[in-house]
VOMARMAR-497180 format. One record per atom (N, C-alpha, C): x, y, z. Coordinates in steps of 0.02 Angstrom, whole numbers, plus 50000, padded with zeros to 5 digits. Layout:
BEGIN
XYZ/...
***
This chain:
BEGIN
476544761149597/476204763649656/475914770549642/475234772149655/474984779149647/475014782549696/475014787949677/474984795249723/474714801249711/474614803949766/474224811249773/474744816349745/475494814349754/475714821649737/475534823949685/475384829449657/475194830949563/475904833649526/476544833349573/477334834849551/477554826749489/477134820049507/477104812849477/476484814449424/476184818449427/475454817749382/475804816149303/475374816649266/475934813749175/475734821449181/475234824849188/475204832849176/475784839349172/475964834949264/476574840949249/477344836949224/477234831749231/477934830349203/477814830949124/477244829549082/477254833949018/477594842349017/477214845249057/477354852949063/478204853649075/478384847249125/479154849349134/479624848349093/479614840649065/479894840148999/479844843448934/479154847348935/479214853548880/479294861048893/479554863448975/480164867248993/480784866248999/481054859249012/481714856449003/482044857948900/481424856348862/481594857148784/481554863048770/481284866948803/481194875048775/481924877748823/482124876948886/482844879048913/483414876048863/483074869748829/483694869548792/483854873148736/483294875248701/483394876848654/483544884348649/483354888248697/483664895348743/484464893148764/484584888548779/485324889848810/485874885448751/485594883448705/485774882948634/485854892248609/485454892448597/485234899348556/485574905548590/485764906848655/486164912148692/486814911748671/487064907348685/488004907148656/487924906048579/487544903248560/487674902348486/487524908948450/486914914348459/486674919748438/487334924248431/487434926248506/488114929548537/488694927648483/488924921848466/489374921448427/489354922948349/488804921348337/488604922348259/488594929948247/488304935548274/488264940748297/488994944348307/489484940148351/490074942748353/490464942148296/490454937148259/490934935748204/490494939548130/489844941048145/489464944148060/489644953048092/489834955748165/489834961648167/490414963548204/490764958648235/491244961648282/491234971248340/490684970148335/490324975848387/490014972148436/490034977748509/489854975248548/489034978848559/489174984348531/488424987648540/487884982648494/488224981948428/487694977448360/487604970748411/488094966448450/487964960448477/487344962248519/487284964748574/486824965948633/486294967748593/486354972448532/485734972448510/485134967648475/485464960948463/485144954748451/484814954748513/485244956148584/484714954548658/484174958748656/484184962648624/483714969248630/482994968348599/483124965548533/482614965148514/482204955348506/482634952248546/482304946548590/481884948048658/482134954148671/481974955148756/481184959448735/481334963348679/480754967148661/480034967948664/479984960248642/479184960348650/478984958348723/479364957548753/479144957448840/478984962148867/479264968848835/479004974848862/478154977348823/478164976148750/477714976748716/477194973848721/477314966148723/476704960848733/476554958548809/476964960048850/476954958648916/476104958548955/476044964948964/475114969048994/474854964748950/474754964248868/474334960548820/474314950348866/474834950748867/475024942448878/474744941348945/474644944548994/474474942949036/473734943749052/473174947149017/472594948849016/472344941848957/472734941448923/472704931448875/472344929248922/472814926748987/472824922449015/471914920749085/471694927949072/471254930249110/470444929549062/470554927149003/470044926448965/470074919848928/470684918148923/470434912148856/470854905548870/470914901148844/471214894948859/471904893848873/472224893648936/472964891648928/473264888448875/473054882748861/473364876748834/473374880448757/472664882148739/472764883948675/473174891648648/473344896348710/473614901548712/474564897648679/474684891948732/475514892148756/475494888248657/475084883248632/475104880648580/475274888348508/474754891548503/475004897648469/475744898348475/475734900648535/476534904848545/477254901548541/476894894048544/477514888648548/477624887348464/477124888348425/477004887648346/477494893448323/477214900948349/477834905748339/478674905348347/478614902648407/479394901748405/479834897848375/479434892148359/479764886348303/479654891248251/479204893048224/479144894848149/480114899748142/480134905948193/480404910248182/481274907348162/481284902248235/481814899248219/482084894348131/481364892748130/481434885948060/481524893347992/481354898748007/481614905247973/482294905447964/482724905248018/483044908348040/483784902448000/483654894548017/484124890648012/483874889847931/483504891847923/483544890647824/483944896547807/483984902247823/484174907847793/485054907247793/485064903047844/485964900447871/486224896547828/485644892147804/485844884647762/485984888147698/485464890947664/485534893847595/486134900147584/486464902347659/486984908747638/486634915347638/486074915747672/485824920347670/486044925747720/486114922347778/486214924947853/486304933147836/486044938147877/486294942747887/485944945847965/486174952747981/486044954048050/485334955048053/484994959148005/484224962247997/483864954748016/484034948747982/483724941947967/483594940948042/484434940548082/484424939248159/484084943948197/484084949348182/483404952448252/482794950048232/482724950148159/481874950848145/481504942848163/481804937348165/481804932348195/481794930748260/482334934848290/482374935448353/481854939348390/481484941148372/481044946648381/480504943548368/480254938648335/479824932448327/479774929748387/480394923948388/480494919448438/480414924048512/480524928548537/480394932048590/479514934348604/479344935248555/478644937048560/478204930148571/478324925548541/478104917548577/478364917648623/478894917048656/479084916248717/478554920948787/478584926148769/478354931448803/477614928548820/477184927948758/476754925048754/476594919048805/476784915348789/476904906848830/476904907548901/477474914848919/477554914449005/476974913449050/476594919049042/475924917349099/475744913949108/475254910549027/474984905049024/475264900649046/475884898849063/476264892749076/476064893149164/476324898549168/476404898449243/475604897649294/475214899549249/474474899049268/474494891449263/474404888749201/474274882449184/474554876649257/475104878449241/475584873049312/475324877349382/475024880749389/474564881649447/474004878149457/473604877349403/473044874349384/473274867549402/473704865049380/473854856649391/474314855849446/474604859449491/474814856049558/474774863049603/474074865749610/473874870749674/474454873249691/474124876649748/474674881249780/475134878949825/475174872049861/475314870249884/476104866349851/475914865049795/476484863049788/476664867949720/476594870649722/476784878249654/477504878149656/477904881449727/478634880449744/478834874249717/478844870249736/479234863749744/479084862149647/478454865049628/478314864549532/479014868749511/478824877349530/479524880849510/480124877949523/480364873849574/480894873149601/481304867449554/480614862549536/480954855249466/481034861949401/480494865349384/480804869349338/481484870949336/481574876049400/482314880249394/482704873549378/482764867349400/483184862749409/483414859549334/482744859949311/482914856549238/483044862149185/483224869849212/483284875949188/484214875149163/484324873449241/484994874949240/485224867049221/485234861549228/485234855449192/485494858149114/484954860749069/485004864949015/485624868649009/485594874149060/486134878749064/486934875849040/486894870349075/487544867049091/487624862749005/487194859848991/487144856048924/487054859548869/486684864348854/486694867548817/487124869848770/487454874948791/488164878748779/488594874548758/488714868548805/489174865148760/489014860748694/488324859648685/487964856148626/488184861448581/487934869748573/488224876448547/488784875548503/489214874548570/490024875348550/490264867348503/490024862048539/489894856448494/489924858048421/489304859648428/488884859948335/489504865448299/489474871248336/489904873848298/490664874348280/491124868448325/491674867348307/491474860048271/491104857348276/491104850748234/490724850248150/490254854148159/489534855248106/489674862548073/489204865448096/488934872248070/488454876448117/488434883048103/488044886348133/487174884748121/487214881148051/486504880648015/486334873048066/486694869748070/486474861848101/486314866448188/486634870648192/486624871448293/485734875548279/485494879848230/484804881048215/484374877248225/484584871148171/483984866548156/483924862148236/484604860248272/484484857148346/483914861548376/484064869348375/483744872548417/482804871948377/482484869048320/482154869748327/481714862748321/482174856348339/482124849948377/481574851748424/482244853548478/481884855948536/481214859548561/481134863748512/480704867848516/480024863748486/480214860548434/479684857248425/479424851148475/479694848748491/479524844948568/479284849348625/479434855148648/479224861748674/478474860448651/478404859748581/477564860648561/477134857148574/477544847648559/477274841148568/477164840948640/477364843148692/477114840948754/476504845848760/476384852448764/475774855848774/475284853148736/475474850448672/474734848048637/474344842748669/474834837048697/474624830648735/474454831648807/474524837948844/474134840448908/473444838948891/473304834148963/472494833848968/472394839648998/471884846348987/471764849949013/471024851649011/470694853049064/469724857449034/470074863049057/469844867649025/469824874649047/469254877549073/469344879049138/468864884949166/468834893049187/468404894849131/468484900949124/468154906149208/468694909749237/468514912449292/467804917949297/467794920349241/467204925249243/466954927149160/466214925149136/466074927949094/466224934649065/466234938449113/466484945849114/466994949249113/467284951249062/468034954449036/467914959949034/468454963649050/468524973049067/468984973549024/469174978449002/470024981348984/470204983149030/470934981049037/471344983449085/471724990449057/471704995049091/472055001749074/472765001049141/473235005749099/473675006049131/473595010749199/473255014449224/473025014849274/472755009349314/472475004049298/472454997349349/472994993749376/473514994249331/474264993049342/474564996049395/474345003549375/474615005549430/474435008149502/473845006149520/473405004949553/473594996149595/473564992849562/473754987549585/474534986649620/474774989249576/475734987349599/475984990249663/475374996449663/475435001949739/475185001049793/474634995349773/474334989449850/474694985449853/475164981149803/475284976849852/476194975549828/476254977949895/477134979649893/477374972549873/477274966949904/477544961349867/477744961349795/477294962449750/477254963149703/477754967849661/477504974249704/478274980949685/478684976949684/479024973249769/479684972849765/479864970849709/479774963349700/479974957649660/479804959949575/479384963949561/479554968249481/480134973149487/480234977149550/480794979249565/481564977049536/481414972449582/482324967649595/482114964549521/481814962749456/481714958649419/482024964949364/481884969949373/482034975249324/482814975649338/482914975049401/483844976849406/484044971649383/483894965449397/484324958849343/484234958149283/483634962949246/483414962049179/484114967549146/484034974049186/484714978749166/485364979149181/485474976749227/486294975649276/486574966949266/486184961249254/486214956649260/486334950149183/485664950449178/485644947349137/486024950149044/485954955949057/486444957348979/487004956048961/487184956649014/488074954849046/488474948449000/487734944048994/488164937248950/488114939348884/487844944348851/488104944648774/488944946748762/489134950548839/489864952548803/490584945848833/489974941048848/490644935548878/491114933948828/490784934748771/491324933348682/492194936048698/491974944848711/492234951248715/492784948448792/492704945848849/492854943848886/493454936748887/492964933648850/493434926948832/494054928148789/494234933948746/494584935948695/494904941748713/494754946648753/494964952148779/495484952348850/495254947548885/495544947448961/495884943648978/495464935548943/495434930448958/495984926948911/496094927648852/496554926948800/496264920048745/495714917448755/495624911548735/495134913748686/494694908048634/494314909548563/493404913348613/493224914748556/492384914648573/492134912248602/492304906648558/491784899848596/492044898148656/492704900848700/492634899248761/492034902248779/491544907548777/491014908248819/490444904948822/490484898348770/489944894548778/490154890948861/490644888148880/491204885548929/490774889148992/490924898548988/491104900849054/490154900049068/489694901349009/489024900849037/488874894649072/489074887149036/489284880349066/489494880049150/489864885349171/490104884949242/489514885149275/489174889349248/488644894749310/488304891449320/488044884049288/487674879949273/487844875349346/488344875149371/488594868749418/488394873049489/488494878249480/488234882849535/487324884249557/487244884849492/486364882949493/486184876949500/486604872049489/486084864949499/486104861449556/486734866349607/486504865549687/486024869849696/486284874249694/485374879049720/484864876149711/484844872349659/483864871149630/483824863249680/484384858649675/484324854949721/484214854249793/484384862249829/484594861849879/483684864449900/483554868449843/482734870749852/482224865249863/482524857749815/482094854049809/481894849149893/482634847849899/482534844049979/482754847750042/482844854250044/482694857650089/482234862050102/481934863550154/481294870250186/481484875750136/480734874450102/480864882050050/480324886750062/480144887550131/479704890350152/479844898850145/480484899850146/480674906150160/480944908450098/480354910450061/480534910349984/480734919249952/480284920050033/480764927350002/481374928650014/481664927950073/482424927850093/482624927050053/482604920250021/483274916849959/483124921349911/482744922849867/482594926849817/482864934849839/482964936849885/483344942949897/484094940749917/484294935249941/484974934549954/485194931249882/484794926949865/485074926049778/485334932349731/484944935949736/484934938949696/485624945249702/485484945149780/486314949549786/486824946849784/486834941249772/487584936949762/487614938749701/487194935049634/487284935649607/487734943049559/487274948449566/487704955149549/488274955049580/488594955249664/489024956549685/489604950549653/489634943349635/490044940849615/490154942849533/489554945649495/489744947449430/490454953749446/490224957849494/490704962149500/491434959749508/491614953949552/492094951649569/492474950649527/491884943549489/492274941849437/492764946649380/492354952449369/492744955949319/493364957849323/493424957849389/494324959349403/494684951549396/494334946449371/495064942449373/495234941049306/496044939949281/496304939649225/496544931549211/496374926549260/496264918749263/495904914849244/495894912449174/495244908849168/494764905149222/495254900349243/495204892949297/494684899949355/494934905049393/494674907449437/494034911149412/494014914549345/493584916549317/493004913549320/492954903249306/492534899649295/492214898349383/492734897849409/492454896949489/491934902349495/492144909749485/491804918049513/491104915049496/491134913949422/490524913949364/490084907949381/490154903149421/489874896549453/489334900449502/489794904849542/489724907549604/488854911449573/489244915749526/488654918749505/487834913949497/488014909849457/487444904949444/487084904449509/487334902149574/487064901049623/486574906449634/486754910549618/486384917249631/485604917549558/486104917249498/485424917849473/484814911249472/484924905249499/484704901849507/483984901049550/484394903849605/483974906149665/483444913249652/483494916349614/483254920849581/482704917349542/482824913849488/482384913449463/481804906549460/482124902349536/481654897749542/481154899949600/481194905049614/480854907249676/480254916049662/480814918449594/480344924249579/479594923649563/479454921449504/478624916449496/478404915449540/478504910949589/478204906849669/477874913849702/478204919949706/478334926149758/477564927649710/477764926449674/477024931249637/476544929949642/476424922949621/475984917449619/475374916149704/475844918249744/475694916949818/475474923949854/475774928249810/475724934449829/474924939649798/474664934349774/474284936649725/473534932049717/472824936049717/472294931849704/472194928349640/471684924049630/471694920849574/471494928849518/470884930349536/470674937649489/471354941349469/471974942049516/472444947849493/472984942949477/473264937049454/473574935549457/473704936349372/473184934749336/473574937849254/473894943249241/473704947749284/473594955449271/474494954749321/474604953549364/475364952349407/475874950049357/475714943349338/475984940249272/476154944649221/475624948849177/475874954249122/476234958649149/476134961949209/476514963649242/477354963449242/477524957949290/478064953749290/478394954549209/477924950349179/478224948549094/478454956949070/478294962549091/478344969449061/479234969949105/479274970249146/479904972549200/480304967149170/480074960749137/480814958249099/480914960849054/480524964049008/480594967748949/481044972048969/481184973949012/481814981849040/482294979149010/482414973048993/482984969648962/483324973748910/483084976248860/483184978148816/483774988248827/483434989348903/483694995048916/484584992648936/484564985648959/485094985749005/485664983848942/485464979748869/485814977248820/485924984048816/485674989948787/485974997348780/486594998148811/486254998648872/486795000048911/487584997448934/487574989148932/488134986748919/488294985448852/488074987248793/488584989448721/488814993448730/488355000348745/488695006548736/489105007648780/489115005348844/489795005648891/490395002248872/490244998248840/490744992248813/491074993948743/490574997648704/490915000748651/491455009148663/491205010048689/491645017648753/492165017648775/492115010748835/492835008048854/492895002348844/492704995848892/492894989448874/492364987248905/492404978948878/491814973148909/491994972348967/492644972349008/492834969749080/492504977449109/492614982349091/492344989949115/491654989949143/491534987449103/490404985249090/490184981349136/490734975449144/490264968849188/490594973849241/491074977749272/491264978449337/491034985949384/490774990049319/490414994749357/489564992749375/489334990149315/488514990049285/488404987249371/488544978649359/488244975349403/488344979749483/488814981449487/488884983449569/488304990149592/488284990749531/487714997849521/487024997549531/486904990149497/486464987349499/486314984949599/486834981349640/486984978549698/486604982649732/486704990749717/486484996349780/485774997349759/485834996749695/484835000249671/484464993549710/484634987749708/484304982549751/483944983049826/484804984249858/484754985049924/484324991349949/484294995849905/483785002649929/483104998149913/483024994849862/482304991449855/482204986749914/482674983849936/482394978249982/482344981950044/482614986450053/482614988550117/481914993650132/481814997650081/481105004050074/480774999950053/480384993350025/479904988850047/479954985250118/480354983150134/480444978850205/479984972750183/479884970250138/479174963450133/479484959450109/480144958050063/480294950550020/480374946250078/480844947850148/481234944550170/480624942050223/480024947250228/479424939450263/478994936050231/479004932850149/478514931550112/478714924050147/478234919450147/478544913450136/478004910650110/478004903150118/477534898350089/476674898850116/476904901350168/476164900050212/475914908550225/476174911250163/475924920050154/475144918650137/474814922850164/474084923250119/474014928850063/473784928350012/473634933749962/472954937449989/
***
């Protein structure tokens, strides 16, 4: 039976099944990195700094990546960058196989694979605009987040798999399976490209900031994206430090505790899918404060079993976060400014790199339970002053006009 929706088109279910292979091969590569990292350095500052210089070129290539997207072909943009990230990885699992491994090998790779990634974002997110409008953009993000955390949940334990059964070099080469299927679906997108305007400017960083100061939407949500990039998201390089420190169990329990957060996200993304997700800013500001406030919680417990519940809890939160952040932008934004929002956006994840600093060096000072239980709650209040001195996430919804 045919249909109008374009969520059934082969277009975007290409596009989805080659974000479902690229989450896998990211939520492969997070617990597995983290561990390899922990056992070649047993530091917590040297671990986070693998996050650092993955997170890197988001700050670097971010403004660049998003002005891509405003001149030249999606399809052939996300193909480049998807070529980078396999290459860096198929680097990375030879250097493992032959005994090469060392830490310089893992950033400078890592630092590859991040700069394709970085690359890819806009274009992606443009592209799946292009093929199911604005109308159904949400409900596009929303199968994303879903088959994000799907990943989440599978992943980690494929990780922990490979590496109690195989090798660290076989859990590589999976990750660049995946990735290569990541490539095979963008190549087989039917796409024409239409270019919006013969006429290209440089963007100076004065347009940036010119832009970000009209339209508060925009502030907020690079805002709140910078506090989960520094309070939030770094948090899982020291789960190793956690699992072994507090918790009493091996490393690789933290492939496990990332696995929880996964059951917590894959109601959220479900609950986005068949319920009114009109009110997309709300959730994306109430997501997002769960999330920090249960990281905080969690750090006080010395229970695994309750630990895994806290850390579920959390998921719910980043879930909701990040199937709804994109949408906010996307809607919030004309077709002309929407690359320029995008590089944007892609720059405020790059903060990433400030927040890995910050939970090593807290973590190397005092402890990893110290780190997850001040950072995040720190993070909770810098939020709430943002949501509150914009006043705009909590009325964006579906039927916002840009």
């Amino acid at each position: 039976m045919k249909t109008n929706n374009p969520i059934y088109s082969s277009n975007h279910l290409k596009l989805a099944f080659g974000s479902f292979a690229s989450s896998m091969s990211f939520w492969i590569q997070i617990p597995l990195i983290i561990i390899i990292m922990y056992e070649l350095t047993d530091s917590p500052l040297k671990v986070t700094f693998a996050n650092v210089t993955w997170s890197l070129p988001w700050s670097l290539l971010g403004g660049y990546a998003g002005n891509l997207v405003s001149k030249y072909n999606n399809k052939s943009i996300m193909i480049i960058a998807r070529l980078l990230s396999l290459i860096s990885m198929v680097i990375l699992a030879l250097f493992s196989t032959l005994g090469y491994l060392n830490i310089i090998i893992v950033y400078m790779t890592l630092f590859l694979n991040g700069s394709g990634i970085v690359i890819d974002f806009p274009a992606k997110r443009q592209l799946m605009l292009d093929i199911l409008g604005r109308n159904y953009i949400v409900k596009g993000n929303a199968v994303e987040g879903f088959l994000w955390q799907i990943s989440t949940l599978i992943g980690p334990l494929l990780a922990a798999l490979f590496l109690s059964f195989f090798s660290a070099s076989s859990a590589l080469f999976l990750i660049c399976l995946f990735l290569f299927l990541n490539l095979l679906t963008v190549i087989s997108i039917e796409y024409t490209y239409n270019q919006l305007s013969l006429k290209t400017t440089k963007t100076k960083i004065r347009d940036y900031i010119i832009f970000v100061s009209k339209n508060k939407a925009v502030l907020a949500v690079c805002g709140i994206t910078i506090i989960m990039n520094i309070f939030m998201f770094p948090s899982q390089s020291l789960l190793p430090f956690i699992a072994v420190e507090v918790l009493g169990k091996s490393s690789t329990f933290s492939s496990i505790i990332i696995s929880t957060a996964a059951v917590g996200s894959i109601i959220t993304s479900i609950s986005l899918l068949i319920l009114n997700t009109k009110r997309i800013g709300l959730i994306f500001g109430f997501c997002t404060s769960l999330c920090l406030l249960f990281l905080f919680i969690y750090s006080f417990s010395t229970y695994y079993i309750l630990s895994l519940f806290l850390y579920m809890i959390v998921g719910v939160g980043i879930a909701g976060f990040g199937a709804t952040q994109s949408s906010l932008i996307q809607i919030t934004t004309t077709p002309k400014e929407r690359g320029m929002a995008m590089g944007i956006l892609a720059m405020c994840i790059g903060s990433g790199p400030l927040g890995s600093f910050l939970y090593g060096a807290f973590a190397e000072n005092y402890t990893a339970q110290l780190a997850i239980r001040y950072l995040p709650i720190s993070g909770f209040f810098i939020l709430l002053i943002i949501i509150f001195s914009t006043n705009i996430i909590h009325k964006i919804t579906t039927d916002s006009t840009n």
